[in-house]
C-alpha positions in Angstrom: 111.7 59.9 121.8 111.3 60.0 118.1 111.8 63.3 116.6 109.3 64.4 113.8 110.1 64.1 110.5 110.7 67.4 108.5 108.3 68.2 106.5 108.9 68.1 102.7 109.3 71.8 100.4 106.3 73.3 99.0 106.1 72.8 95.6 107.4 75.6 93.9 106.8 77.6 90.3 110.1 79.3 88.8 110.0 81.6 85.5 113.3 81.9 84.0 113.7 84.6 82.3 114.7 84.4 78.3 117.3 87.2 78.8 119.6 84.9 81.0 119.4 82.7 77.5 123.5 82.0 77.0 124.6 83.7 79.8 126.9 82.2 82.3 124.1 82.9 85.0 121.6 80.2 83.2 124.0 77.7 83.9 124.2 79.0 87.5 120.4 79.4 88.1 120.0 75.9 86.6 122.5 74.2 88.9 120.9 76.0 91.6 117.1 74.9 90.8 118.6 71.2 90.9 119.2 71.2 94.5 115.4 71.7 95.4 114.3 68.9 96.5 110.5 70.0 96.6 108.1 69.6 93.6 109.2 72.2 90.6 107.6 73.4 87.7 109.8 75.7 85.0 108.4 78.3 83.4 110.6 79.6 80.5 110.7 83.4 79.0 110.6 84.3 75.8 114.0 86.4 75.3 115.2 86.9 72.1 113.4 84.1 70.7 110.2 86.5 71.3 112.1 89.2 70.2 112.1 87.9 66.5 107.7 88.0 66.4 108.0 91.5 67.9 110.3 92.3 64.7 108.3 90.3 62.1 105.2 91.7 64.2 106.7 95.3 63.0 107.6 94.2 59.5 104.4 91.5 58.7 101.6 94.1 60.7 99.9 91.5 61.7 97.8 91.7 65.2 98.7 91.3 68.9 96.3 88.2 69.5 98.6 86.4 66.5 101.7 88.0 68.2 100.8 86.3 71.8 100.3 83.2 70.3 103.5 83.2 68.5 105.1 84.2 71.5 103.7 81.2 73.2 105.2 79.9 70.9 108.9 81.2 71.5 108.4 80.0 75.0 108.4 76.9 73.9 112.0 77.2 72.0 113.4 78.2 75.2 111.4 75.0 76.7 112.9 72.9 74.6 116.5 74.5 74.4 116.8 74.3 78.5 115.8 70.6 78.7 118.6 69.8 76.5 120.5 71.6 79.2 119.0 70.3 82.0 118.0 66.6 81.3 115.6 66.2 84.3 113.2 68.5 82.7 110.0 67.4 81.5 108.8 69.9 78.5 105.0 70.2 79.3 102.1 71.7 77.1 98.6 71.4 79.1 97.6 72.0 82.9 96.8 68.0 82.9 100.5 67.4 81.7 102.4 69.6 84.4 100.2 67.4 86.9 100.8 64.2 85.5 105.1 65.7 85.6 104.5 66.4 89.3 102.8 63.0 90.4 105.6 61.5 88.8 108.6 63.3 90.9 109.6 64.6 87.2 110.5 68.6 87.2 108.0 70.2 84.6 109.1 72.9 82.1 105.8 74.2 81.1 105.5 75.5 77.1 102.3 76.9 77.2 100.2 75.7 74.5 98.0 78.5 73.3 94.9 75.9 72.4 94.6 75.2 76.3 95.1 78.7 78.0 92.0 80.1 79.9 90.3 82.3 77.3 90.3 84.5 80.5 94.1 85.6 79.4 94.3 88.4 77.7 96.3 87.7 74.2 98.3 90.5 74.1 102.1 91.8 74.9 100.6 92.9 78.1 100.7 89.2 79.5 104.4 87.8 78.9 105.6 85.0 80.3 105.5 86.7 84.2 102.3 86.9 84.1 101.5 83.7 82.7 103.6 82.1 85.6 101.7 83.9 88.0 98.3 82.4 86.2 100.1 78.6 86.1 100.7 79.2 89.5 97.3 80.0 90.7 95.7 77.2 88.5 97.8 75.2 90.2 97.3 76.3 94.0 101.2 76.2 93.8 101.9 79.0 96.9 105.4 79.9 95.9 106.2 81.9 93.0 110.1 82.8 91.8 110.8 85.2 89.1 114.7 84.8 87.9 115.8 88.3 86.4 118.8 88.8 84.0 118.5 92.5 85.4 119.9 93.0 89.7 117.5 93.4 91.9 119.8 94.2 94.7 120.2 91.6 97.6 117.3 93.3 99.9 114.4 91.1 101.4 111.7 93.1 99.8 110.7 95.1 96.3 108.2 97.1 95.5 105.7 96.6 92.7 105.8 99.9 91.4 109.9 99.7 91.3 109.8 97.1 89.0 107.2 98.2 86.5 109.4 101.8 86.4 112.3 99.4 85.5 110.4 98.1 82.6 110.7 94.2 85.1 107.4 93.3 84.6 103.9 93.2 82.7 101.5 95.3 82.8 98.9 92.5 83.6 101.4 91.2 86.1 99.7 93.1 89.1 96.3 91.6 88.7 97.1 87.9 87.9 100.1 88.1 90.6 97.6 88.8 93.3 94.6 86.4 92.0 97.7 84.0 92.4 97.1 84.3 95.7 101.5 82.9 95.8 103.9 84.8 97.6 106.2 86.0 95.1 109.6 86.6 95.1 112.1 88.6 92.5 115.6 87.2 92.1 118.5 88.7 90.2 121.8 88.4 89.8 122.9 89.2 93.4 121.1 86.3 94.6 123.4 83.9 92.8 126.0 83.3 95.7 123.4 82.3 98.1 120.4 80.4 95.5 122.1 77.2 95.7 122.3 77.0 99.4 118.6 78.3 99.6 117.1 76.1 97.5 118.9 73.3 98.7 117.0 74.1 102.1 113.6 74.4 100.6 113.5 78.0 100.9 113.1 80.7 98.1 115.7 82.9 97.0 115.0 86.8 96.0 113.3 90.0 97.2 109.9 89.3 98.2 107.5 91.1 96.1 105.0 93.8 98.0 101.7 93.8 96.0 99.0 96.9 96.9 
């Protein structure tokens, strides 16, 4: 008797957060990412590269729709520096062009391009780049949503919201676009590092699974 055929990963969306930018733990996280075999679509932080329009922002006064876009912007730097890291990404701008990555078995790294967001985003520091992977991820009916932390998270199976917007973790739009996501959504840190690889590898999602009221 033939024995079925396991069924492939679910296509997964994974923010990677611009704090890890030159850390050891990038390298790790990256590594890790490579051993899912599923469909995968990066979603880069801003980091310090965002940092910089929140100083000119303070210096320049100009307004926080500019500021978003110019933080779109520094997503896009991050894009670009992790694909020359990790040569099998794909550096995306549109919704059409992380499709076209994905039909092709290529792994998409997603720099937003503020010309083809939903107007339906609010263009402010309120949406940073968690909440805009929780938006990708929704547009994309892409069920499984990783958010990779520079800060620990601990190694339990299960975080709070509220925990994480007290630890200054997340957006404040994050609650309202992570549950029109309709993904489940998990928080992974540092402590998650020994096992990511082995998780990934086996089409499961590593991190603290996010409780949303």
């Amino acid at each position: 008797m033939r024995l079925p055929s396991p069924k492939p990963p679910r296509p997964l969306v994974a923010k990677v957060g611009g704090s890890l930018a030159g850390s050891p733990e990038l390298t790790a996280w990256l590594a890790a990412l490579d051993r899912y075999q599923g469909p995968l679509v990066l979603v880069p932080g801003g980091g310090a590269f965002a940092d910089t329009v929140r100083s000119m922002q303070t210096k320049m006064r100009f307004g926080d729709a500019v500021a978003h876009d110019m933080a779109l912007l520094a997503m896009r730097q991050y894009a670009l520096a992790l694909a020359a890291l990790w040569p099998r990404l794909s550096c995306v701008g549109s919704l059409a062009a992380v499709r076209r990555a994905l039909r092709t078995n290529k792994i998409a790294c997603w720099a937003p391009d503020p010309e083809t967001l939903d107007a339906a985003l609010p263009r402010s520091w309120n949406v940073t780049s968690d909440t805009l992977s929780a938006w990708l991820a929704g547009e994309l009916r892409i069920k499984k949503l990783l958010l990779i932390k520079s800060a620990d998270v601990g190694s339990k199976l299960h975080i709070g919201l509220g925990e994480l917007k007290r630890a200054k973790m997340l957006d404040a739009a994050f609650a309202q676009f992570g549950a029109a996501s309709g993904a489940e959504i998990f928080v992974a840190g540092p402590g998650w590092l020994n096992s990511a690889a082995t998780l990934l590898a086996q089409g499961q999602v590593p991190g603290a699974r996010l409780r949303l009221p």
